[in-house]
N, C-alpha and C positions, 0 to 999 in steps of 0.2 A: 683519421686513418689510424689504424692498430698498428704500433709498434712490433719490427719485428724481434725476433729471440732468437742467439741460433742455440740447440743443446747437443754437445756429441754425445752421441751411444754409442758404447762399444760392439763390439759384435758379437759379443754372450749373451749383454739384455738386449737387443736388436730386438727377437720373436714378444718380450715382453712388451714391450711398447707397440708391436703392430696388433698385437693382442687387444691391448688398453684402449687400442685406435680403431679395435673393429667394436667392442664390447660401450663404445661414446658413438656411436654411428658415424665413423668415418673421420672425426674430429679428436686427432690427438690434443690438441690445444685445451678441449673439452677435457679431455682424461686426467691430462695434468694441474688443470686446475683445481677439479674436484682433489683430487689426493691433496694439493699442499694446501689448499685452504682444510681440509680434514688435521693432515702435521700441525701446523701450526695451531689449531685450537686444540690437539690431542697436548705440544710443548708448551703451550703458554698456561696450560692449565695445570701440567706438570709442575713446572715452574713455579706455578700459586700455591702448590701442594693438593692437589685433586690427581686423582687416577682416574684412570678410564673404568668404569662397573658395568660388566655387562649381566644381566642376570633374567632367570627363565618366569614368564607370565601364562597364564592358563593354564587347563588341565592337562594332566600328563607331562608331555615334554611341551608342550606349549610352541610358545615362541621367544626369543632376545630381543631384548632392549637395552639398548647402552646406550651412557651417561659421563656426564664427568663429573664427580662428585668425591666426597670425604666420606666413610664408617664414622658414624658419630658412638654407637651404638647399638647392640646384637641382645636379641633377648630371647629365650627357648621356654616352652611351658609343654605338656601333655595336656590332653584333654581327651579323657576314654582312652578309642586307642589308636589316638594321633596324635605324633608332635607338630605344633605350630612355632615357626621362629620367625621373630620380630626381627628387622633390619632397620635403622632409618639412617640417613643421608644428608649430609648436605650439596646441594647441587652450586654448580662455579654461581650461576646468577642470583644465587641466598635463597633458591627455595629449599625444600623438604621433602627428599623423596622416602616414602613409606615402602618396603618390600615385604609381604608379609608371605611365606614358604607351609604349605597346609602337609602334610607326610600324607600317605595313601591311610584311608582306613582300613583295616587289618580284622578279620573274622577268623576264630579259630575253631574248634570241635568243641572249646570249652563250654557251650551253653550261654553266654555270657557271663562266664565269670572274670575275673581278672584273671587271668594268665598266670600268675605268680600263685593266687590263691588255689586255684586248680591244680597247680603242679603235687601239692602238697595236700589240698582236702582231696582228689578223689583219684589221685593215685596216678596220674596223668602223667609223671616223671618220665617214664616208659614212653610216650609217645614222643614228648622232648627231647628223650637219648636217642630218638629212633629204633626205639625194641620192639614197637608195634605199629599200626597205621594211623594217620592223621588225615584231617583235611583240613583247608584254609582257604580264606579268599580274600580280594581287597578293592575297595573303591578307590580310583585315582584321586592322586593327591593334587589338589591346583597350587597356582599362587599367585599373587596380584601384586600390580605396582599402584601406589595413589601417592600423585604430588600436591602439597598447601603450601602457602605464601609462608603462615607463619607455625614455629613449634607450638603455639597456644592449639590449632587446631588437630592438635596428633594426640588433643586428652580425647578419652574416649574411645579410639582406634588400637589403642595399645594400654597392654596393661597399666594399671597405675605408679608401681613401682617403677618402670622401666619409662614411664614419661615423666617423672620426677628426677630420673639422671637426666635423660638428654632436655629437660630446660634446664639444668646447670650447665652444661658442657655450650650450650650454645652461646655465650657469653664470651667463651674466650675464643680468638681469634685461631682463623685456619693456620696463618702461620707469622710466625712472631718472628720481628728483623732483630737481630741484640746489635748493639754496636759495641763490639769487644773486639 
């Protein structure tokens, strides 16, 4: 037999727990269990030094995924005319999460030129101060998540520069106890 609980609610959050009691199919028991077992792996990882990261996958506005996990390291590059930024992670259970953030692709009037070089070779300044007409367009920008067991499998994935930090950084621990 299940032990019972009792919990008093005051009568401000009253409506929320009947809420939480209808959104569990009728089983507040249900409601509150999911939440404190959620608390407590949101504190204990807290506590380990992990935050909560939640961050956006596919195209456009995609969708959230959250994690618990540490910023190891952030890495930004252009390519044509989109930025790509590199993110990786470590997750509370030691793996690697990879974030990588694609910018919309970006088309201007310029013909394909660079942007910067047109402003100047053909006289395009005007359309950039807005003194004449323009047009533009842009392909959505995605971005993906990929988790590996170990940082050895993020060569390749990410630039080289930027996986040559974080295999240093993976070495020292998330957090360090001093006895002082």
């Amino acid at each position: 037999m299940m032990p019972n609980k009792t919990i008093y609610v005051s009568d401000e959050d009253l409506p929320l727990f009947q809420r939480a009691q209808e959104l569990a199919g009728g089983k507040l028991s249900t409601a509150i269990s999911v939440a404190l077992r959620r608390y407590v792996e949101i504190e204990e990882g807290r506590q380990e030094g992990y935050d909560e990261v939640v961050v956006q996958v596919g195209p456009g506005a995609g969708r959230k995924l959250r994690f618990s996990g540490v910023l190891l390291g952030e890495w930004g590059r252009t390519t044509g005319s989109r930025v790509e930024t590199f993110r990786v992670y470590r997750s509370r259970k030691g793996k690697y999460v990879l974030h990588v953030n694609r910018s919309p692709d970006w088309t201007d009037n310029s013909e394909g030129e660079n942007w910067l070089e047109s402003l100047f070779s053909r006289g395009t300044w005007r359309t950039y101060l807005g003194l004449s007409d323009s047009s533009w367009g842009f392909v959505q920008g995605d971005a993906t998540l990929e988790v590996v067991d170990t940082v050895e499998e993020l060569r390749g994935k990410v630039p080289d520069e930027f996986y040559d930090m974080i295999a240093q950084l993976v070495e020292r621990p998330v957090v360090e106890d001093l006895d002082i």
